[in-house]
N, C-alpha and C positions, 0 to 999 in steps of 0.2 A: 394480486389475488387476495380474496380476504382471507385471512385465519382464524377458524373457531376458538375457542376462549373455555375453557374447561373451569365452572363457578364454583367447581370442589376448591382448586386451590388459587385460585384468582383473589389471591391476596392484595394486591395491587389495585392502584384505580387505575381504570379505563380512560386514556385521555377521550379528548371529546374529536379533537381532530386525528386523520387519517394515517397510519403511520405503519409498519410492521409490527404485530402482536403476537406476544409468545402464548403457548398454549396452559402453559401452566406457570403461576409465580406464588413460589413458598418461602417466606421468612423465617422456617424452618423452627418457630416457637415450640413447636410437637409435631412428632412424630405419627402420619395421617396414615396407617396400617392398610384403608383401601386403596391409599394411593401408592406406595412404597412398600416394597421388597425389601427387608431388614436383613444385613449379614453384620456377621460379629458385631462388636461393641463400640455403637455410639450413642450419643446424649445430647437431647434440647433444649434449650432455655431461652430466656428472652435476647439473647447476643446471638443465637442460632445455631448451627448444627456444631459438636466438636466431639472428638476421639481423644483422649487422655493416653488410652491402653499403647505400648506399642505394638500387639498385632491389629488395633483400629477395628472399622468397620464402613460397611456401605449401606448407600439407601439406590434403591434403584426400581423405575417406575413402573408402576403396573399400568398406568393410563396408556392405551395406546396411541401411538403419532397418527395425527387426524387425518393423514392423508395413504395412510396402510401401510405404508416403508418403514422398513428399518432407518432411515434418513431422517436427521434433524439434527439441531443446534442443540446446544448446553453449555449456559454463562452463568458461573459463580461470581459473585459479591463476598469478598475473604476479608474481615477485619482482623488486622494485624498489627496489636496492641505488644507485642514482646515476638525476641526469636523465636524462631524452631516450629517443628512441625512436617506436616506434608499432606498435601490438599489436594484432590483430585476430581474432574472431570471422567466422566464414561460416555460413551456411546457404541452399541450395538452389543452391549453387554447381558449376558446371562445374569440369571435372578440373585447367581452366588461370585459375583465376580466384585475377586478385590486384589490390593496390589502390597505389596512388602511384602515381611516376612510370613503372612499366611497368603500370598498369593493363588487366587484358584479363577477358575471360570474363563470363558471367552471374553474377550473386551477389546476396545477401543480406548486409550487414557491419555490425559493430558494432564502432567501432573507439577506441581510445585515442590521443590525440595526445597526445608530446611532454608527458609528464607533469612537472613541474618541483619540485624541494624547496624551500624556502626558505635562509637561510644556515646556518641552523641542524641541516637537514635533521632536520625534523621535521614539517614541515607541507609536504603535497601538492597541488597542480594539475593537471589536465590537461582538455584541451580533447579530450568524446565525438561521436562524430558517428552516425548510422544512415544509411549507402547501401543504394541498388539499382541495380544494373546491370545491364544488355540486351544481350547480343551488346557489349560494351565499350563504350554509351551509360551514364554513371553520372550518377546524381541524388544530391543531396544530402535526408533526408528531415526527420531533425533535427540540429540543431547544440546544445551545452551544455557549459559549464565544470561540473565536479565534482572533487571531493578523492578523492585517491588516495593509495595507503599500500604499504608492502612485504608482502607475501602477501593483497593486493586479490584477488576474484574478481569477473570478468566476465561475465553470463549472455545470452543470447539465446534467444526460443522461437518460433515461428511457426506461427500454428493457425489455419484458414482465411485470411480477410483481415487477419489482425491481426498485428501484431512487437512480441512482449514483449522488453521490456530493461531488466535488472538493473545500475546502475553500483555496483556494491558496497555493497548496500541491499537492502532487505531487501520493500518492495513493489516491482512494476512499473513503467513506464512501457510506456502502448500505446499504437500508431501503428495507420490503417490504411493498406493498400497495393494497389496494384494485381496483379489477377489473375494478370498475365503473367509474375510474378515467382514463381509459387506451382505449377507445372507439373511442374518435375524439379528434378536435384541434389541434389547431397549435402552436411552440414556438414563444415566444417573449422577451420584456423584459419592465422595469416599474422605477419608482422613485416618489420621492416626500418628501419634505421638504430641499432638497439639497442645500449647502449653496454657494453661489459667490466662483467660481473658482474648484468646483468640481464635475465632470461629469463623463459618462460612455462615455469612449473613442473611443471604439471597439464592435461592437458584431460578433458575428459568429455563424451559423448553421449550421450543419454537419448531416448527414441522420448516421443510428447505423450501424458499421459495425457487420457483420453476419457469418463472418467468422473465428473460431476460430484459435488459433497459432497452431503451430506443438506441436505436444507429447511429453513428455519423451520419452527418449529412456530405452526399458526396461530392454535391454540388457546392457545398462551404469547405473540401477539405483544398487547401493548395501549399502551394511549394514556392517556396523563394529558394535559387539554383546558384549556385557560385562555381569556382573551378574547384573548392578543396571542403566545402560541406552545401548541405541540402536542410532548409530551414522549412518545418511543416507547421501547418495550423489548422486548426480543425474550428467547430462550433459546438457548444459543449453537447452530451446525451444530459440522460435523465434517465432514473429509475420510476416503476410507475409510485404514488401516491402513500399504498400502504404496500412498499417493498420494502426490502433490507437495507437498501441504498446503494447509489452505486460504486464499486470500487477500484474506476479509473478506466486506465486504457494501455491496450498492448496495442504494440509496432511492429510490422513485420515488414523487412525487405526482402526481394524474390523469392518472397515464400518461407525465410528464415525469420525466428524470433529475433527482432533488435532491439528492444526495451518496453517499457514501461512505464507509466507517467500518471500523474494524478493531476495533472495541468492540460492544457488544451493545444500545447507545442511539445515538440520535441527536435533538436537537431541530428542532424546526422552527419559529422568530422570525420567520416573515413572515407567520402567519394574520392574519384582521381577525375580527373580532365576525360571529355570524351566517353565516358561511361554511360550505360543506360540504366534506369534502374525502374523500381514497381513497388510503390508503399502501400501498405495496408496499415488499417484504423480500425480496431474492434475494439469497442466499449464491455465492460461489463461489469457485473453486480458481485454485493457481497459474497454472493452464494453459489460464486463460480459461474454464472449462467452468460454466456456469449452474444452480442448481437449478432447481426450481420457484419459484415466487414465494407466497408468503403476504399477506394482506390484510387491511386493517382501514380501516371507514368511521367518522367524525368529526363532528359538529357543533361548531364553533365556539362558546361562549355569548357570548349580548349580554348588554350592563350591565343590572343589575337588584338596585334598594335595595331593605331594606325598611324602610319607617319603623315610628317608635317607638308601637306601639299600647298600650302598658302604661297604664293609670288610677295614676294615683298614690292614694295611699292617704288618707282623708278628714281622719286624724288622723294627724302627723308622729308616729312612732316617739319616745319618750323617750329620751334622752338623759343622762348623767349628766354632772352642773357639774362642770367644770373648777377648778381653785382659780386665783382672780384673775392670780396672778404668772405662769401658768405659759399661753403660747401656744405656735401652731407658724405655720404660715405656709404657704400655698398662692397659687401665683404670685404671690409676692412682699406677700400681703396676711396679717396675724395672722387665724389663727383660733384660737380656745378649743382646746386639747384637749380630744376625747372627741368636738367634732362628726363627724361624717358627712360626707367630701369627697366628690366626683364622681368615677365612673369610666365609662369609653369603653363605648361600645353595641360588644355581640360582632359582627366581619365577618358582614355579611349574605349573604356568598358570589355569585352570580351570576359566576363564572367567575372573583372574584379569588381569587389565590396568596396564603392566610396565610402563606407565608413569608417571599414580599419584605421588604425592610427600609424602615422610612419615617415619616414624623411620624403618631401618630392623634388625634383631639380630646381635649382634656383632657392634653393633654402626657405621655400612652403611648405610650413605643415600643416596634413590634416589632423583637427583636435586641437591645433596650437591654439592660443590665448592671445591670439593678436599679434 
């Protein structure tokens, strides 16, 4: 679906090809008063938004999400030229919503704590967190340490019950939340305590897209079966053109989640012999949005030899005499050259993997080197 493009703050150029477009992108050199809701104390300059004070301040949007929801995206751009600090993400936040020690307002927050270099200032810390706040009651939803770098970006999205959040990475992380939080408001973003030389560079708002990627194909999804896993494959989806892109594929067997993959396989090591099972393949986008699901049903095989029905032959094969001097030796015992030694009866199959590696009778290996 397309995304309108709001030329107030369309700081940015417009690529020429077709891609996901946020609705607003400010470099934050000043503060645009029609576009922004000002709470306490922040400041612009050409390195972008920062809060010195430590009870800070937020900027939070008065543009409305182009698609009438309280729903949308919000990715900061953070240069982080020295420790310290604390950087924040909003969505569905009131015009007065901010977080530390003057915390007030309703919100949604994704926030950065006090990111720290090492001596070297090379290597980053900081401790993320996700809040929700109620009329100024704030809960904690998660807490996590993650590495941080100079021109990190921050994402947050929220699409029905769910808060995706991006720590400078490249999949998700999803929480779910409560209703009450998902009503109104707008995204923004916030700081405070920021030290000389480092600011939020960038923001950007993007309205959710709604449109899921394409399906599996179910005709390309199949299954290689063994007795003690189940190897699936799929053909890959596709998000459409100017979506968010897509962000992979969940598994489920008989209707339970079994994982998740950003690859076009996935095994499954926990069948038994004789079991039946029912896999599902559902793709889907950055923005939460599900396709259809694709299916494929299984039998497990049980073990099953088969033994050696062959007659041997009434009269051994002739052979030609070796010359006395000359032996070879099989497990360690001489034999004539020219006899006839033993070899392995071929895998009788019943669900085992001629690939595996492993001893077989007669001291053949499969994998061996000769």
């Amino acid at each position: 679906m397309k995304k309108a493009i709001w030329s107030l703050l369309a700081l940015a150029a417009t690529p020429a090809w077709a891609e996901y477009q946020y609705y607003v992108n400010d470099s934050l050199q000043s503060i645009n008063p029609t576009a922004w809701s000002s709470s306490g104390q922040v400041s612009a300059s050409s390195a972008g938004l920062a809060a010195s004070a430590a009870e800070g301040g937020s900027l939070i949007s008065r543009i409305p999400i182009p698609d009438g929801t309280s729903e949308a995206e919000v990715a900061l751009t953070i240069s982080l030229k020295a420790s310290g600090g604390v950087y924040t993400a909003f969505l569905q936040a009131s015009s007065d919503a901010r977080t530390g020690i003057s915390a007030a307002g309703s919100y949604l927050a994704f926030e950065m704590q006090n990111p720290q270099f090492d001596a070297e200032n090379k290597y980053c810390q900081a401790n993320f967190v996700l809040l929700q706040s109620v009329a100024g009651k704030v809960s904690v939803l998660a807490a996590f340490p993650h590495s941080c770098r100079d021109g990190m970006r921050m994402r947050m999205a929220v699409h029905g019950g769910v808060v995706l959040i991006w720590p400078d990475q490249p999949a998700a992380m999803e929480f779910h939340i409560a209703a009450t939080a998902t009503a109104a408001g707008q995204p923004g973003l916030g700081a405070y305590g920021v030290p000389s030389g480092n600011a939020i560079s960038l923001v950007q708002l993007g309205a959710i897209e709604r449109t899921p990627p394409s399906a599996v194909d179910s005709s390309k999804l199949a299954a290689s079966v063994f007795r003690t896993r189940v190897e699936l494959k799929w053909a890959a989806a596709s998000d459409s053109a100017d979506g968010i892109g897509l962000a992979g594929y969940w598994v489920y067997r008989d209707g339970l989640y079994l994982g998740r993959t950003s690859n076009t396989y996935l095994n499954d090591e926990t069948v038994k012999p004789g079991e039946n099972h029912s896999y599902t393949v559902q793709s889907l986008n950055g923005h939460f949005n599900f396709a259809p699901a694709a299916t494929i049903s299984i039998t497990v095989p049980t073990e099953k030899l088969t033994p050696i029905t062959t007659t041997p032959p009434a009269t051994p094969p002739a052979v030609a005499p070796a010359p006395p001097s000359t032996t070879a030796s099989e497990f360690g015992r001489p034999v004539a050259r020219g006899v006839t030694v033993g070899t392995p009866q071929a895998d009788s199959g019943g669900g085992l993997d001629p690939r595996r590696i492993g001893v077989r009778a007669l001291g053949s290996y499969w994998g061996g080197g000769g």
